[in-house]
N, C-alpha and C positions, 0 to 999 in steps of 0.2 A: 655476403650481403644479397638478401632476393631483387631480383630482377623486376620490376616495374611496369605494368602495361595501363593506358586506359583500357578499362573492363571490354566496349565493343571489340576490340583487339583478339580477348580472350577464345579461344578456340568453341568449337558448335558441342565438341566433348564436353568441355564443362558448363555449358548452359544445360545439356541433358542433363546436369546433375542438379540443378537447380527447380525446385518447384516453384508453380506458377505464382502471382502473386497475390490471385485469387480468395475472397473471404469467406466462408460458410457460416451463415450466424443462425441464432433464435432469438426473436424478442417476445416481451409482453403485444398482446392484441391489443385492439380497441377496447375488444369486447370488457377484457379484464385490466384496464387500466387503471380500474380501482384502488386494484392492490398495491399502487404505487403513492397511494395519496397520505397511510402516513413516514414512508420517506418525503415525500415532501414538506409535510406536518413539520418533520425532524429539522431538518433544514431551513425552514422558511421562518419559522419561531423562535430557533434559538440566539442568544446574545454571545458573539463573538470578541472573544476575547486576547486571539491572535492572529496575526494575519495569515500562516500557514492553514489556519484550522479553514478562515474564511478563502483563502486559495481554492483548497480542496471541492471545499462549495458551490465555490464559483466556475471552479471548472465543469462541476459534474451539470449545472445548470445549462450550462454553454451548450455543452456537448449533446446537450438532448434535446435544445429547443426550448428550454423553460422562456416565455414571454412576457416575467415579471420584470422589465426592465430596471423598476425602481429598487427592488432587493439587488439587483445585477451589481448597479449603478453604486450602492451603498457598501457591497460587498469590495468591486472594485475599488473604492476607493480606503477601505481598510488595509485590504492588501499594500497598494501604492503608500500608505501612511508607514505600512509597518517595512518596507524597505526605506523608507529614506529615515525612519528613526535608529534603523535594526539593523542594517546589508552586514556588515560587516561580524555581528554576533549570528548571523542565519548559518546553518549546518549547511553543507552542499547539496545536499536533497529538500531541504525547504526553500534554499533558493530556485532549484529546479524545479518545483509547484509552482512557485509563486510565477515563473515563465511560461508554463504551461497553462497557468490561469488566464494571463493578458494577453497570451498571445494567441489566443481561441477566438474564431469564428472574427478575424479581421474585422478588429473593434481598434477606437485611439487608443484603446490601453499598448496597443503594438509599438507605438511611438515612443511611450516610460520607458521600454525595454530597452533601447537603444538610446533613449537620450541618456540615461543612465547606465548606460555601460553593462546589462547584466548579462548579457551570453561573456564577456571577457571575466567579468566575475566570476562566473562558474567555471569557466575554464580554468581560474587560476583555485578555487575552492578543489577540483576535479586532482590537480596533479597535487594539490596537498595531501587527498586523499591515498593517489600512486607512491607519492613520498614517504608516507607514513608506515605504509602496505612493505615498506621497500627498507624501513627501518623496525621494523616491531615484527619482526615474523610472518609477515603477508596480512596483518589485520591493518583495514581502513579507519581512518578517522570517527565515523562512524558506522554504517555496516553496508553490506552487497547491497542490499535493496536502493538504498539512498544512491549507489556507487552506480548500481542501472540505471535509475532515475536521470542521473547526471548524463550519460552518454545517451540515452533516447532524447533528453532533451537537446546536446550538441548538436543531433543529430537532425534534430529537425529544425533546428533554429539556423545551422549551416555553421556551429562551432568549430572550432581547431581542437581534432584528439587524432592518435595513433592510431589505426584501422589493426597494425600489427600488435600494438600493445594492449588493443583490449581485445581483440582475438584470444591473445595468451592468457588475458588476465581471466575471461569467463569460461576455462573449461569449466566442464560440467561435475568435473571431479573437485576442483576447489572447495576448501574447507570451508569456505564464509558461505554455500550453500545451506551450510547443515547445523541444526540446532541439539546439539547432544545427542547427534548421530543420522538424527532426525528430519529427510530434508525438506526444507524451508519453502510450498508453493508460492508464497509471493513473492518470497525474492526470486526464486527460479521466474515465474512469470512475467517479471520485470524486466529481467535478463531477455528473455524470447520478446518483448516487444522490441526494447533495445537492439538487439541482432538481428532481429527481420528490420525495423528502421535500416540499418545500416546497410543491410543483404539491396534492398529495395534501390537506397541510393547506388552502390553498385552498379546493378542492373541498368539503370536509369544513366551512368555516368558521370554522376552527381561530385561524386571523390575516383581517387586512383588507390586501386590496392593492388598486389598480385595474385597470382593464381593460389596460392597457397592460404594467402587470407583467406578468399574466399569461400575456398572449398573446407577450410576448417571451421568457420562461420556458417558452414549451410551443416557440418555436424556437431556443432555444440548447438544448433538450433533443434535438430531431429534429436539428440541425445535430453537436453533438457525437457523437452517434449513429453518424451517417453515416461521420464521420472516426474514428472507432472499426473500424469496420468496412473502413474502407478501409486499413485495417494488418494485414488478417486473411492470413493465410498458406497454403498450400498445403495445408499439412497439420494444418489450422485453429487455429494456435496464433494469437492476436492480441497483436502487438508482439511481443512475447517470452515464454519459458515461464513469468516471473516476471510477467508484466504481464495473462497471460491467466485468474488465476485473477475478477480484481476487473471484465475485463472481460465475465468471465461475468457477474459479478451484475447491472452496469451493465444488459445486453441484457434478462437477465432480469424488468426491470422495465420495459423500455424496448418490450416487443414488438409494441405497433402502432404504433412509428416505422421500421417495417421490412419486408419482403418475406420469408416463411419460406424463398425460395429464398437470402436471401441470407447465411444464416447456418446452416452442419449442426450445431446443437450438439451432439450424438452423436459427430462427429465428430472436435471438440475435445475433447470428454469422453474417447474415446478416445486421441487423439495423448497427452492429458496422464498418462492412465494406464499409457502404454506410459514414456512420462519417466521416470515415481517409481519404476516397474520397472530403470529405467536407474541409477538411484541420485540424480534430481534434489529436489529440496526436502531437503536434508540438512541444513538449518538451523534453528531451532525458529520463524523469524518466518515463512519461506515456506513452511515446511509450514503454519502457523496460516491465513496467507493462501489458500492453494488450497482447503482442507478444506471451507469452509462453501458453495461453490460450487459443489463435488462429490456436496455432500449436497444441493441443490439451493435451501440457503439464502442470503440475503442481509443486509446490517446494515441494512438498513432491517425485517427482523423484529424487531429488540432499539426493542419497543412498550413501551410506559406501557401500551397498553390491550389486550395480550394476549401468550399467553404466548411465546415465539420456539420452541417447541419445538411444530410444530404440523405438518399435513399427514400425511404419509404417514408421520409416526411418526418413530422413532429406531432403528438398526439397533444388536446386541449388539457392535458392533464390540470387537473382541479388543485388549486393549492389553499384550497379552504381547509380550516381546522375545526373539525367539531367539539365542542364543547368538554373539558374534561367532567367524570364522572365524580365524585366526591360522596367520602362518607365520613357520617358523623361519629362513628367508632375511635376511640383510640387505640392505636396498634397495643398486640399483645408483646411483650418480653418472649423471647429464646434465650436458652442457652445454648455454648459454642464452647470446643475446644480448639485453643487454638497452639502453634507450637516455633518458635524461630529454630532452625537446623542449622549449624554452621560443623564446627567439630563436633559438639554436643549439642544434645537437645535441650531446650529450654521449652517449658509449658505450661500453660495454664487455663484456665478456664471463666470467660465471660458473659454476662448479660448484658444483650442490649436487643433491639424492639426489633419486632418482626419486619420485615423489609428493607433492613442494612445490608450492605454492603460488608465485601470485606477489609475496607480502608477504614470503616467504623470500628470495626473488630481489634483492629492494628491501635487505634487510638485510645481504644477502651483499654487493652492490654498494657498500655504505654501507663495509664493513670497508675496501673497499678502497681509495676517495676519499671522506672523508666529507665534504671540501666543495663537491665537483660532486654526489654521490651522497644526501647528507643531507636527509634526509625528519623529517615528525613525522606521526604518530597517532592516531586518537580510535578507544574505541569505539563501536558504533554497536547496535542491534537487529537488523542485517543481517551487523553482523561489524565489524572494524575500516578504518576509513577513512580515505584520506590528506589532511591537511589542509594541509601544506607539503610543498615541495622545492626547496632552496638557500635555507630562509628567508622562501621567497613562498606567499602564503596567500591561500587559496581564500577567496572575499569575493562573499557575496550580493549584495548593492546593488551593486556591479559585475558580478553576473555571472558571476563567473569560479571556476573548478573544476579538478580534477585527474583527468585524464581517464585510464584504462588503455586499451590495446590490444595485439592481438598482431594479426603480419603485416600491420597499417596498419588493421584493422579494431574497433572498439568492442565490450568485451567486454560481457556482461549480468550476469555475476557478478564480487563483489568479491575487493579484495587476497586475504582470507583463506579466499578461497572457489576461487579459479581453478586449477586442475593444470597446470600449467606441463609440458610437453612438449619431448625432447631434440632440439636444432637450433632452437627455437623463434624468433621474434624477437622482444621487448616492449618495448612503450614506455609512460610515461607521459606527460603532454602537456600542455600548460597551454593550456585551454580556456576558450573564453568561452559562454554558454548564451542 
């Protein structure tokens, strides 16, 4: 059994091992603040239809300064609705949104939290997830990402979790990092907020762990780090355009586990602001996701012990929408091949109008076979997602998923997200993770 210190205890050897706790960020200027107006657009117009999704929103508002009290105000109070209808059906990572919403920038929503019991809730959602991990071959209830989410929230909410059990559980080698080999930057960046949170309380005194915690928490911090970065792209986006907003914050807390050459954040700040210009984050969870990163915030601001709206201020960011464009044309038809892959291949080929999606494609194919072609639905906070096709469902504790692609490659956005292109080829695929 290891031996127990409070951390000041800990010898001057292992604080040398320890980096400071220091942030190194990039945000948008004044000057170019523009660029941010339509994430805002996205966010401020759209009709929420779950409370996660408006979580997510609310958080990223919080965290940046947005001064629309009355969207705040609207917002919180959907959140607040959809726990006291939902607590109980909420996964343990929407529960830990929904905490990390209210409990931003020392607002009454602080009060919900506790008068309703949700840090106990997540605690008891948390070891369901360890339980399950502990009965099905190490796979969680639902996945790593959510599984981080939950301990960063403990952790700053001042939860009950095992410092040694989740030390063990996030090496950096763990399987639930990697998507068909492939590994996963947002869960990994999850991870690294979650373990510097925890590194941080430590330091601070906050919990008791031993020396061995610690010092394997400051190397699954540097190790995950490193495979963060070795996903970084050309034109500095990390993993994907959806993956690079969380693994800004990740770095930015992370930055003496690194070389300044080996990351231009400038860089990425750029590529990503030339994106939004292209019309990327058109959804109200990945705009929420990018914005706080841009501003050069992270959710390890959203403090018990000060306020998230701090640094270099809040800019007036404009949350006026201008006028959509409209034309009197009616879209033309494409055709699309599309294909479901399970043991064999199933194909076919349909028409439908220029600017569908590929959830259209799946519907149209459905009209035509509905017992090779038949699919079912959920929606999701990212959009809707496919849970079956012929009947066969997608199953955590197996692993297994409904993968989309076009031209044999993996797309980054979903059904209801994707623009399908004439000649195309698409596939959905039944995947194992």
């Amino acid at each position: 059994m290891r031996q127990y210190h409070q951390l000041p205890l800990v010898g001057f050897l292992l604080f040398s091992l320890i980096p400071s706790q220091l942030c190194k960020t990039c945000e948008v200027t004044e000057e170019n603040d523009v660029h941010l107006n339509s994430l805002l657009s996205t966010m401020t117009t759209s009709k929420y239809t779950s409370g996660t999704q408006s979580a997510n929103v609310l958080l990223s508002l919080r965290l940046v300064g947005m001064q629309n009290q009355t969207l705040k105000q609207q917002l919180s109070q959907q959140v607040r609705s959809s726990v006291e209808m939902r607590e109980s059906n909420l996964s343990s990572g929407q529960l830990a949104m929904i905490i990390l919403a209210l409990g931003a920038c020392h607002t009454p929503d602080e009060t919900f939290i506790y008068d309703h019991h949700l840090i106990s809730h997540l605690q008891n959602k948390f070891q369901a997830e360890i339980e399950n991990m502990g009965a099905h071959d190490g796979n969680p209830l639902t996945n790593y990402y959510q599984v981080s989410l939950d301990v960063l929230v403990l952790c700053l909410f001042n939860g009950n979790y095992s410092v040694t059990k989740v030390a063990d559980l996030f090496s950096p080698e763990n399987k639930n990092y990697y998507l068909r080999g492939q590994f996963s930057v947002d869960t990994g960046a999850m991870a690294v907020l979650a373990l510097t949170c925890m590194k941080r309380s430590l330091i601070n005194g906050n919990i008791k762990a031993g020396e061995e915690d610690l010092k394997e928490i400051n190397n699954h911090i540097a190790s995950l780090v490193k495979k963060i970065l070795s996903q970084k792209k050309e034109n500095g986006l990390i993993g994907n355009i959806f993956s690079t907003g969380e693994a800004m914050q990740a770095l930015f807390v992370s930055s003496n586990y690194y070389k300044e050459s080996e990351w231009n954040c400038q860089q990425t700040l750029d590529t990503v602001l030339t994106e939004i210009s292209q019309g990327a984050f058109n959804i109200p969870i990945a705009a929420a996701q990018i914005l706080p990163a841009l501003m050069g915030k992270t959710y390890l601001d959203v403090s018990k012990d000060s306020s998230c709206v701090s640094g270099s201020g809040t800019f007036n960011i404009s949350s006026h929408v201008p006028k959509s464009v409209t034309t009197p044309n009616p879209p033309s038809n494409i055709s699309v091949n599309y294909s479901v892959v399970i043991t064999k291949t199933y194909s076919t080929t349909v028409t439908v109008p220029s600017g569908s999606v590929f959830l259209d494609v799946m519907e149209e194919a459905q009209k035509i076979n509905e017992t090779v072609f038949g699919f079912t639905v959920e929606k999701s906070s990212w959009g809707p997602y496919i849970t079956s096709v012929q009947g066969l469902k997608a199953n955590n504790n197996e692993r297994t998923f409904w993968e989309i692609l076009s031209g044999g490659k993996p797309l980054s956005q979903g059904v209801g997200n994707y623009v399908v292109h004439d000649g195309e080829s698409l596939e959905i695929h039944w995947s194992k993770y």
